[in-house]
MARPALO-731787 format. One line per field, with one value per residue: residue number from 1; y, z, x of N, C-alpha, C, O, CB in turn. Coordinates in Angstrom, 2 decimals. Glycine has a CB too. Layout:
k <- (NUM ...)
n.yy <- (Y ...)
n.zz <- (Z ...)
n.xx <- (X ...)
ca.yy <- (Y ...)
ca.zz <- (Z ...)
ca.xx <- (X ...)
c.yy <- (Y ...)
c.zz <- (Z ...)
c.xx <- (X ...)
o.yy <- (Y ...)
o.zz <- (Z ...)
o.xx <- (X ...)
cb.yy <- (Y ...)
cb.zz <- (Z ...)
cb.xx <- (X ...)
***
This chain:
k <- (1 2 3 4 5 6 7 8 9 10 11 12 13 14 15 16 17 18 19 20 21 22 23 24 25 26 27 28 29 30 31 32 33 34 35 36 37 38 39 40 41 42 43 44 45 46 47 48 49 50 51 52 53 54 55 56 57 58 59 60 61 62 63 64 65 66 67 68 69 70 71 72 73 74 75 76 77 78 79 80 81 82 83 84 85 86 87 88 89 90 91 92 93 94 95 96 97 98 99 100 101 102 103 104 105 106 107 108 109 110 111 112 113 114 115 116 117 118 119 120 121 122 123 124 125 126 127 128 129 130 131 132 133 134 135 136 137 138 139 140 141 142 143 144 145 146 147 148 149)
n.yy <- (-252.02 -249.32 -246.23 -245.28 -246.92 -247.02 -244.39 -244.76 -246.38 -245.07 -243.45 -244.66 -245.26 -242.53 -242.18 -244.30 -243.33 -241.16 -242.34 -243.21 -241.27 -239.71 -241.88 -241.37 -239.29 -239.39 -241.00 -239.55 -237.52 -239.14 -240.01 -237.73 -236.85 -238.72 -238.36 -236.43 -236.58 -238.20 -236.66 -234.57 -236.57 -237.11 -234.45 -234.30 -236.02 -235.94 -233.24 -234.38 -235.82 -233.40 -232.21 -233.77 -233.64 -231.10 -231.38 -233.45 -232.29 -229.85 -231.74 -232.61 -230.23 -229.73 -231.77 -231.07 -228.75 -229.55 -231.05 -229.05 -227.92 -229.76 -230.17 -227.35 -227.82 -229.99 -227.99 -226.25 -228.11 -228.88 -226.64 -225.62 -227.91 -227.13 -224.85 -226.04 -227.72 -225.62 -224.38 -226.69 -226.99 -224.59 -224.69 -226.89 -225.63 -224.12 -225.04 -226.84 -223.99 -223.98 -225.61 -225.84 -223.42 -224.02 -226.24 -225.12 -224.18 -225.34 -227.93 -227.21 -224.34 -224.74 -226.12 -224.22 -222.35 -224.01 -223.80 -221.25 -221.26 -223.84 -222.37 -220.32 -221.88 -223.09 -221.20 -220.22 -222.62 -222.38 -220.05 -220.84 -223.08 -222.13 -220.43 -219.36 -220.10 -222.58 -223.95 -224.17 -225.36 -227.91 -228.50 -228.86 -231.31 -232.96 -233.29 -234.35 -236.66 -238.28 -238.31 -239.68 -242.14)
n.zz <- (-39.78 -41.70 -42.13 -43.49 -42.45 -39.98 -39.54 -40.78 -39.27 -37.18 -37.95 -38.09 -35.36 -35.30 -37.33 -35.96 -33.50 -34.35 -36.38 -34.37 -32.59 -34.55 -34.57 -31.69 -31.90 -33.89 -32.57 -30.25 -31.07 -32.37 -30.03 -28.91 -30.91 -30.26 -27.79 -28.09 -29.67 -28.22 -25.77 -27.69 -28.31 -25.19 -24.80 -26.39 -25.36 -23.10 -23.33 -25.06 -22.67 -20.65 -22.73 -22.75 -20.39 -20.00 -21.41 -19.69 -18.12 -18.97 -19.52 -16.76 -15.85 -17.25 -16.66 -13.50 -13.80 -15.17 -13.28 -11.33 -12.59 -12.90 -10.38 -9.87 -11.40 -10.57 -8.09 -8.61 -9.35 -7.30 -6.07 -7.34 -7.08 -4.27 -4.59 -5.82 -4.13 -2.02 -3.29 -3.29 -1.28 -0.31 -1.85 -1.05 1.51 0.45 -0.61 1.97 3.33 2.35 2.09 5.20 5.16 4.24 5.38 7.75 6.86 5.68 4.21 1.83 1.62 0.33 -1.50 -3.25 -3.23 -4.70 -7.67 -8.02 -6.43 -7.95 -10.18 -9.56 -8.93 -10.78 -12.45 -11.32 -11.25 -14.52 -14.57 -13.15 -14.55 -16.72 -16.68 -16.93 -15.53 -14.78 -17.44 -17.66 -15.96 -16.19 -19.05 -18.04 -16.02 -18.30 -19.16 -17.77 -16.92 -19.39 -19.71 -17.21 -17.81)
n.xx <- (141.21 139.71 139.70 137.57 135.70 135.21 133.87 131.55 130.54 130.03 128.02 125.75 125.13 124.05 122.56 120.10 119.43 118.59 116.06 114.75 114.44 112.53 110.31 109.36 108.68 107.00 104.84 104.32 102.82 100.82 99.52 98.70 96.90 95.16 94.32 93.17 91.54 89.79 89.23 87.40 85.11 84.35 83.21 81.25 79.96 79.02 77.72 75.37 74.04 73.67 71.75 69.87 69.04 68.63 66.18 64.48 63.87 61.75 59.88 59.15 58.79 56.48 54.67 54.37 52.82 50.72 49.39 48.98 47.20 45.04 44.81 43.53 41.07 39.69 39.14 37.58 35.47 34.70 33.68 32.02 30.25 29.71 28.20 26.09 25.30 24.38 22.31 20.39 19.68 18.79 16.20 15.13 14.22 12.99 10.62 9.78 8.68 6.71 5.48 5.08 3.62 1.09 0.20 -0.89 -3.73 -6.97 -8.12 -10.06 -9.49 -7.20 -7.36 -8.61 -6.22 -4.33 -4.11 -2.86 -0.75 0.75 1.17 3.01 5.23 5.62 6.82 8.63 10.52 10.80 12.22 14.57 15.36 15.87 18.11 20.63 23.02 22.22 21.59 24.47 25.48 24.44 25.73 27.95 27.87 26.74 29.43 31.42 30.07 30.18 32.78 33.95 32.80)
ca.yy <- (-251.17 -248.26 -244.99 -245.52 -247.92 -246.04 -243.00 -245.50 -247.18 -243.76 -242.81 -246.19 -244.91 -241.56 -242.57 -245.03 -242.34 -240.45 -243.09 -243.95 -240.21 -239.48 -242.61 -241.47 -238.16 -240.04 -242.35 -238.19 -236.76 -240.15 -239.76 -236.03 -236.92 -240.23 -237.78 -234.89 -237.35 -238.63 -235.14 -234.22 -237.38 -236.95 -233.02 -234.23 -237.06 -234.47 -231.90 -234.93 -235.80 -232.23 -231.98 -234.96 -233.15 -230.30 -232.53 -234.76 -230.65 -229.53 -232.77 -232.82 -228.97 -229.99 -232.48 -230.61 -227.81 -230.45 -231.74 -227.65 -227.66 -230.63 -230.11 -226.25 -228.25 -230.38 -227.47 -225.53 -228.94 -228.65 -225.10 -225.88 -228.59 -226.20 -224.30 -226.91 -228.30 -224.44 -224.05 -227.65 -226.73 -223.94 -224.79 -227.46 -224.94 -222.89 -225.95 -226.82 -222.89 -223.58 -226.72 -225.33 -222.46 -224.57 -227.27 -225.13 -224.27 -226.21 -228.60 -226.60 -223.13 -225.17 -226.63 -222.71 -221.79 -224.45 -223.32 -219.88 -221.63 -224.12 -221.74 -219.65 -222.76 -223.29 -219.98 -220.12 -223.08 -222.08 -219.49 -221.78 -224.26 -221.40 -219.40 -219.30 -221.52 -223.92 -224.70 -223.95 -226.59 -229.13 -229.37 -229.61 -232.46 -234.27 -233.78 -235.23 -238.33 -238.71 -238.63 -240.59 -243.74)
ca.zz <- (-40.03 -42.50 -41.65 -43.59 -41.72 -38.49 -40.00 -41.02 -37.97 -36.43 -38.47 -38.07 -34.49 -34.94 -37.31 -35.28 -32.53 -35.26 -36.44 -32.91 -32.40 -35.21 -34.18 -30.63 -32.20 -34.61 -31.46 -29.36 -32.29 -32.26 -28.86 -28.85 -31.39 -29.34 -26.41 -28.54 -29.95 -26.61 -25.19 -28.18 -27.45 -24.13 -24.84 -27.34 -25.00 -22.00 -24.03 -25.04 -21.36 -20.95 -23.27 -22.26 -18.72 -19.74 -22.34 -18.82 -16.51 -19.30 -19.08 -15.12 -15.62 -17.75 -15.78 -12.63 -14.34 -15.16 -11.91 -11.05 -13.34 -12.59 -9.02 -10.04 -11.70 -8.82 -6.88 -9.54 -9.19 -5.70 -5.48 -8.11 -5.81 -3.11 -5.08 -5.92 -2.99 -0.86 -4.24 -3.20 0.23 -0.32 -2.64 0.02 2.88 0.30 -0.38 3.40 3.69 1.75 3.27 6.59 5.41 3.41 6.51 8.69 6.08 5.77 2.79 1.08 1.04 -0.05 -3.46 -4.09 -3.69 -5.39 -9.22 -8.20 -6.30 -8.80 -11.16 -9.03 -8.49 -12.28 -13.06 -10.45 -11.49 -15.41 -14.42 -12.82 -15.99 -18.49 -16.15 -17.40 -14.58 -14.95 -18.67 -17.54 -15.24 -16.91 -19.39 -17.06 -15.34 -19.17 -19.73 -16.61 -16.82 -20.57 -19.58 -16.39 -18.34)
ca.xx <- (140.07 140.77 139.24 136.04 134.82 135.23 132.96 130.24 130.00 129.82 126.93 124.91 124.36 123.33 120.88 119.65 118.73 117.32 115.24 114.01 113.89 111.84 109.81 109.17 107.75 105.00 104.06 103.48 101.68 99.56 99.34 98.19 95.83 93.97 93.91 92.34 89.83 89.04 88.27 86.49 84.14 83.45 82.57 79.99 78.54 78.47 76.68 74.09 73.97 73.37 70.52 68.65 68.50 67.30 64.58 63.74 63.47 61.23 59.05 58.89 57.77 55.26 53.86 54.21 52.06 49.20 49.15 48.34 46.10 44.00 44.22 42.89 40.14 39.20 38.91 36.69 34.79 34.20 33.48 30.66 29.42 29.42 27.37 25.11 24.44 23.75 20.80 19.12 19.38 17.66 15.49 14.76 13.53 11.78 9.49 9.38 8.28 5.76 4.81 4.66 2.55 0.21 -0.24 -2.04 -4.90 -7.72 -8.08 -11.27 -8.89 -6.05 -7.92 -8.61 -5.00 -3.01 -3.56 -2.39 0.46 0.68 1.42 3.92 6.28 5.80 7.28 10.33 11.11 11.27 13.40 15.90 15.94 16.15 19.04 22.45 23.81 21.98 22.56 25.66 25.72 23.93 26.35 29.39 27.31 27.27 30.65 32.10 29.48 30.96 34.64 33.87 31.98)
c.yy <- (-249.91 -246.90 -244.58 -245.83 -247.16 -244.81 -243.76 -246.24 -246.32 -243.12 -243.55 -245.68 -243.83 -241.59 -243.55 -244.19 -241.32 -240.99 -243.63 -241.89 -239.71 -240.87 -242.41 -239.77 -238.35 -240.57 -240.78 -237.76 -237.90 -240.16 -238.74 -236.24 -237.83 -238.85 -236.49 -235.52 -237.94 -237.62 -234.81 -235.25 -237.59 -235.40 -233.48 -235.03 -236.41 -233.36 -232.95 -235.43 -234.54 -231.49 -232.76 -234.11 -232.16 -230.80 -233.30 -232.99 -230.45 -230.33 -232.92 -231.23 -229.54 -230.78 -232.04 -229.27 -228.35 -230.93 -230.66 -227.65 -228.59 -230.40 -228.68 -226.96 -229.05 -229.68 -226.50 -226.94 -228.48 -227.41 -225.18 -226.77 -227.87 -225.39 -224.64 -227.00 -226.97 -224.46 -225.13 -227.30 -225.62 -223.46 -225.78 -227.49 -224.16 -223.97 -226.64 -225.20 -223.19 -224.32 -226.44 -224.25 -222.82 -225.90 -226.63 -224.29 -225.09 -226.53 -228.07 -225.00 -223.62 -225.71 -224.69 -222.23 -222.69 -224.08 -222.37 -220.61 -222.62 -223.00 -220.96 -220.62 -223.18 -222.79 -219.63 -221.40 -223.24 -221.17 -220.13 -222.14 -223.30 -220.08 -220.23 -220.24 -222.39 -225.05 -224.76 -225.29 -227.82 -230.00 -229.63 -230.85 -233.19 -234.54 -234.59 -236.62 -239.02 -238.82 -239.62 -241.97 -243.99)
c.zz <- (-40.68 -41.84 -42.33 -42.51 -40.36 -38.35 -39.84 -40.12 -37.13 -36.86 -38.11 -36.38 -34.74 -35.74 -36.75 -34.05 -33.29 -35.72 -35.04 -32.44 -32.90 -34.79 -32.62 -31.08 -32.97 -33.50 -30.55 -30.09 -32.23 -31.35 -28.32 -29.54 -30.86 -28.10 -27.00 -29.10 -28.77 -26.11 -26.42 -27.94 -26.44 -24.10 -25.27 -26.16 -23.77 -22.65 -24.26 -23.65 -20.82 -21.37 -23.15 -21.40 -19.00 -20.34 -20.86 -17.75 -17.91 -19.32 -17.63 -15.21 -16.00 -16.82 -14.42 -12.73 -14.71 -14.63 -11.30 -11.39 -12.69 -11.17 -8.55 -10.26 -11.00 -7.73 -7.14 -9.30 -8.03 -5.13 -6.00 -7.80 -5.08 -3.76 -4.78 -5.15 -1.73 -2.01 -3.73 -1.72 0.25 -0.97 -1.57 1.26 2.12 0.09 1.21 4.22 3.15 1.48 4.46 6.45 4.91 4.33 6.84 8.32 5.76 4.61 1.44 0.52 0.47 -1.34 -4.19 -4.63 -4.84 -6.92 -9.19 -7.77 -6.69 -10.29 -10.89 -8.89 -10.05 -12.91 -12.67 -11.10 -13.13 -15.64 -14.30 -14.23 -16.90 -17.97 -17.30 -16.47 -14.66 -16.22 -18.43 -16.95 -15.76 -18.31 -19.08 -16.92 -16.79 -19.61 -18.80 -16.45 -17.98 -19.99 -17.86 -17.05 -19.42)
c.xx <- (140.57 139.10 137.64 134.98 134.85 134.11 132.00 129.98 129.59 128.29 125.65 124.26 123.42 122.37 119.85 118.46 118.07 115.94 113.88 113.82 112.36 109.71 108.61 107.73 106.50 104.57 103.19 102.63 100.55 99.20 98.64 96.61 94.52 93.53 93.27 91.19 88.93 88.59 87.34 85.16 83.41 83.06 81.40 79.11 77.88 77.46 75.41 73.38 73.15 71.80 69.86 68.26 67.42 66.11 63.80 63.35 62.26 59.90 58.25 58.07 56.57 54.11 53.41 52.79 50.19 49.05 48.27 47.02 44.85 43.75 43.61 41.13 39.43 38.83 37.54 35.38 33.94 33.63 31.83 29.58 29.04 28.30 25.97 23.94 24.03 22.73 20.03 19.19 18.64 16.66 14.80 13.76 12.84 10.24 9.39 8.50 7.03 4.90 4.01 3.38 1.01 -0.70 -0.97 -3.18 -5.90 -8.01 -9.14 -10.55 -7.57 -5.93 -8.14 -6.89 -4.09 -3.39 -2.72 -0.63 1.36 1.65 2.75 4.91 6.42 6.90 8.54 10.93 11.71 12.32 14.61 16.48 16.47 17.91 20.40 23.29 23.43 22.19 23.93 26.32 25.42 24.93 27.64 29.19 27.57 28.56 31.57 31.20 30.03 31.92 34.62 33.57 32.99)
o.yy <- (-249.41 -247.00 -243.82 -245.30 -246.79 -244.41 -243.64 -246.89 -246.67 -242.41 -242.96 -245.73 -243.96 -241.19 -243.49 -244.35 -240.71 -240.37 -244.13 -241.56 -239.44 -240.58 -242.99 -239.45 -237.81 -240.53 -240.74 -237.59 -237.54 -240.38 -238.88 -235.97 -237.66 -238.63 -235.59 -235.07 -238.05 -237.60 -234.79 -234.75 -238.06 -235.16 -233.15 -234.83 -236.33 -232.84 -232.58 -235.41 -234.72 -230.70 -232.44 -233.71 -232.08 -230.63 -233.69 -232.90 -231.43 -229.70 -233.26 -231.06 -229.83 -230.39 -232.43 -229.02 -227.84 -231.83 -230.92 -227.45 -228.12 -230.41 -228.50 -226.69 -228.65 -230.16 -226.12 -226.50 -227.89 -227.23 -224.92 -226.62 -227.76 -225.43 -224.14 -226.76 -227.28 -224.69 -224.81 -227.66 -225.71 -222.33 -225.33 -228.33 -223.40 -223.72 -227.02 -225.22 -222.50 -224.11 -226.66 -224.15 -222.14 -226.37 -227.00 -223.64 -226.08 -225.63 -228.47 -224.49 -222.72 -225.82 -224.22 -221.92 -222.18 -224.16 -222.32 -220.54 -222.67 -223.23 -220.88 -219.97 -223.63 -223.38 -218.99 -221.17 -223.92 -221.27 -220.05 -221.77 -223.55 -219.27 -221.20 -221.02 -223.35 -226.21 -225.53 -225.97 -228.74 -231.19 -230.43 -231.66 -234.02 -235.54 -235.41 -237.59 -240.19 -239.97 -240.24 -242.91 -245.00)
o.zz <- (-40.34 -41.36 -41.84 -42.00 -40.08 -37.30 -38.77 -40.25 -36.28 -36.13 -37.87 -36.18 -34.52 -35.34 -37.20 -33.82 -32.89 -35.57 -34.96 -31.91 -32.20 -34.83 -32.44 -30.72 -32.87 -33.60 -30.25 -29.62 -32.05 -31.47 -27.28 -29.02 -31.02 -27.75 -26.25 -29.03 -28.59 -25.94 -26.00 -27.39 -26.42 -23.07 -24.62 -25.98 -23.47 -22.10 -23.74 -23.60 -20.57 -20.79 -23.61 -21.51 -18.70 -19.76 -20.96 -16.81 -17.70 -19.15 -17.45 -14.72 -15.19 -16.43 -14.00 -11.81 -14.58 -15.05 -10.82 -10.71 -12.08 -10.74 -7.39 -9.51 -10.80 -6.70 -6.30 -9.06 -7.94 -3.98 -5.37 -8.07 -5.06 -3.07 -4.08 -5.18 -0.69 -1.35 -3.58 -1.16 0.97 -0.90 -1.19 1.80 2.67 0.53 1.27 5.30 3.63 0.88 4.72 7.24 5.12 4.08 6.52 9.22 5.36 3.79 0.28 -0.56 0.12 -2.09 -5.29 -5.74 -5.67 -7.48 -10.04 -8.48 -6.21 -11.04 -11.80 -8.58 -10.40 -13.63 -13.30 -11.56 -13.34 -16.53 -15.10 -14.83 -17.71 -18.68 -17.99 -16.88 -14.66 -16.24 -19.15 -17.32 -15.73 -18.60 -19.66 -17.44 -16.78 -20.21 -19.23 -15.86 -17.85 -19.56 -17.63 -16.68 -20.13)
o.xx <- (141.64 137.97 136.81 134.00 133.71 133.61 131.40 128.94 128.77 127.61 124.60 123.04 122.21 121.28 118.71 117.26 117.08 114.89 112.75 112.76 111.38 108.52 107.54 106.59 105.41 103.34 102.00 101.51 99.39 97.99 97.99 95.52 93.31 92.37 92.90 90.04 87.71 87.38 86.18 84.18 82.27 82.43 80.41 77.91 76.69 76.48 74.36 72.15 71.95 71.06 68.77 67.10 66.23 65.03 62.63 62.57 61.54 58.85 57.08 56.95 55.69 53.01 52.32 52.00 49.08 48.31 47.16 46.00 43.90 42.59 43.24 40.19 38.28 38.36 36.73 34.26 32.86 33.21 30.81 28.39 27.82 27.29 25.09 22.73 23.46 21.72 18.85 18.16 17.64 16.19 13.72 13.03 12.04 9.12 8.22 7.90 6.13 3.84 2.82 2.44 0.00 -1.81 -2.10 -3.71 -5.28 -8.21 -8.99 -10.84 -6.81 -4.95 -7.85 -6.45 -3.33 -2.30 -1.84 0.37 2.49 2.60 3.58 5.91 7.51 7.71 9.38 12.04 12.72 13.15 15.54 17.49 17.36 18.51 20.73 24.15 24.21 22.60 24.57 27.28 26.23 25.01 28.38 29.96 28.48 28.92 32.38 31.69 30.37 31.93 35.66 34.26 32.90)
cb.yy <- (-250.88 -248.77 -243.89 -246.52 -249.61 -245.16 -242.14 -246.25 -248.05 -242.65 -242.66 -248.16 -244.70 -240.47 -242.79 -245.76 -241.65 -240.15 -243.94 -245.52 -239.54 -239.59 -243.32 -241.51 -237.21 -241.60 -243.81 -236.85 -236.54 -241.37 -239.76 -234.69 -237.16 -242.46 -237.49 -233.72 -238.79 -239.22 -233.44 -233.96 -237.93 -237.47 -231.82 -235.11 -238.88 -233.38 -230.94 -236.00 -235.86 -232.17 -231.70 -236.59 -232.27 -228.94 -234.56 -236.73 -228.37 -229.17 -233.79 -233.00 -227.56 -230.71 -233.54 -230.33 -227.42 -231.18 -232.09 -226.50 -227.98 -232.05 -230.52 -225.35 -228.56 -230.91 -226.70 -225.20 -230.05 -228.83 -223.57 -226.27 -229.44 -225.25 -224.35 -227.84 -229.70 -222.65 -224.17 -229.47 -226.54 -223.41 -225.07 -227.41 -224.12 -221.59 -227.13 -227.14 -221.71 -223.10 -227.40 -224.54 -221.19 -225.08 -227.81 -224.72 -224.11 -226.01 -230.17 -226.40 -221.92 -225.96 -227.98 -221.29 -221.57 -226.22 -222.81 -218.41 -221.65 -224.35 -221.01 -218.97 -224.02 -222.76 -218.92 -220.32 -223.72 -221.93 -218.85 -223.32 -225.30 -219.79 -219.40 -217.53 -221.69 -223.88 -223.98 -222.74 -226.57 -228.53 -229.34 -229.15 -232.35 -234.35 -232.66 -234.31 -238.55 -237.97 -236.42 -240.19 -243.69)
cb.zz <- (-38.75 -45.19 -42.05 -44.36 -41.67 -38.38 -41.53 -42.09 -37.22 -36.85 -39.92 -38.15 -33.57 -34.87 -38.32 -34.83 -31.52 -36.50 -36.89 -31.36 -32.82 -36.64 -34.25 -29.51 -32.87 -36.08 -29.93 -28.91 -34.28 -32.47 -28.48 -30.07 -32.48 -28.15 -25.20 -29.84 -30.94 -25.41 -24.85 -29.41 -27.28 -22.76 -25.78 -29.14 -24.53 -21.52 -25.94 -25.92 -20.87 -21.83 -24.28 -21.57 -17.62 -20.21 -23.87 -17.84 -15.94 -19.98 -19.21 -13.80 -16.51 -18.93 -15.63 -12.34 -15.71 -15.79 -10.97 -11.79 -14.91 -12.91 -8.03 -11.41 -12.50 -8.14 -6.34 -11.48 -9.14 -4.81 -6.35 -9.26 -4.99 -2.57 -6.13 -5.84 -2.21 -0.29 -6.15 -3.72 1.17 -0.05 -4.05 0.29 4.12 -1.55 -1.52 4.13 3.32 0.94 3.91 7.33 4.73 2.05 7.59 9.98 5.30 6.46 3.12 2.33 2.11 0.76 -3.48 -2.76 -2.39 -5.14 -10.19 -6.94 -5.52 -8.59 -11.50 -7.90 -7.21 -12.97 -12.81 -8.30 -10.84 -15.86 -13.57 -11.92 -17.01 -19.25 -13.97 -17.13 -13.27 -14.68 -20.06 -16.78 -14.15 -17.53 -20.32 -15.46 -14.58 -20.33 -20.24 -15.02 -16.89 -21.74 -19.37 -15.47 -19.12)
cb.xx <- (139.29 141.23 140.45 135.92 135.43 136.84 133.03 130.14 130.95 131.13 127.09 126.29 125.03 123.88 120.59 120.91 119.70 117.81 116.13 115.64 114.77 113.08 110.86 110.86 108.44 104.75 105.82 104.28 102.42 99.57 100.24 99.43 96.21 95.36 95.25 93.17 89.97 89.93 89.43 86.95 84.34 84.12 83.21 80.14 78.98 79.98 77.38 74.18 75.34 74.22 70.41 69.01 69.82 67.38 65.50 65.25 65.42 61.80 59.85 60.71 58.05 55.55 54.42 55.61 53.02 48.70 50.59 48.97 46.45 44.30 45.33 43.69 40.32 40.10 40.28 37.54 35.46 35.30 34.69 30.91 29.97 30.77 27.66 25.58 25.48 24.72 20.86 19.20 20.58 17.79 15.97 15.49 14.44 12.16 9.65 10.98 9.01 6.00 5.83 6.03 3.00 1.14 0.53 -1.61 -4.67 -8.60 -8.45 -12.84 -8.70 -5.65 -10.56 -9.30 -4.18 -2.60 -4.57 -3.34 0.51 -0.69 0.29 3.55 5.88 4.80 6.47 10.35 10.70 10.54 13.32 15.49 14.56 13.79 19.26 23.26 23.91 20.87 22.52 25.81 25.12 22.47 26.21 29.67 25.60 26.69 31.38 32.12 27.68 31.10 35.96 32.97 30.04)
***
């Protein structure tokens, strides 16, 4: 073996471990990079995760809010019933008043009075129809028989 050959066999390793050096350092850099694309991926799908939620909280408000609402309106219902039904109730006892006072008259002064009282139940009750609540009411009453049917 002459003294060449001794060098070049010498060299054959150390590029070898260079080669496999150099080798080991593209495989970390590829390595760095999979694991930097992988975190960037799950950032993005967390953030859409993220924004669904709040898209599905802004939804549940909503709905929670028109649940309020309607069960405001149900109560506005009922109040307006209440209403209702204390006016025929005493609309009720004012014609029973006026029953009672009209019973114990005798049927000859009772043909005199009824035009006059006739006329007086005419006049209350145009009031009613022509009041403000009552149109008022009347067309609540068609809009809830429309959206009911």
């Amino acid at each position: 073996m002459s003294g060449d050959e001794s060098v070049g066999s010498k060299v054959q390793p150390k590029e070898m471990i260079a080669k496999s050096i150099k080798r080991m350092e593209n495989m970390r850099k590829g390595l760095l990079a999979n694991r930097d694309q992988s975190l960037l991926t799950v950032r993005e799908k967390q953030q859409e995760i993220f924004m669904r939620i709040i898209q599905m909280q802004r939804v549940l408000q909503e709905r929670r809010e028109l649940i309020r609402a309607q069960g405001a309106s149900i109560n506005l219902r009922g109040e307006v019933g209440q209403k209702i039904d204390r006016g025929l109730i005493e609309l009720q006892s004012l014609v029973q008043s006026v029953r009672d006072a009209l019973m114990g008259r005798d049927t000859s002064e009772l043909m005199k009075l009824e035009p006059s009282i006739q006329g007086e139940i005419e006049a209350e009750a145009n009031k009613i129809i022509e009041s403000e609540f009552f149109r008022t009411l009347v067309k609540q009453l068609k809009k809830e028989s429309d959206s009911s049917a």
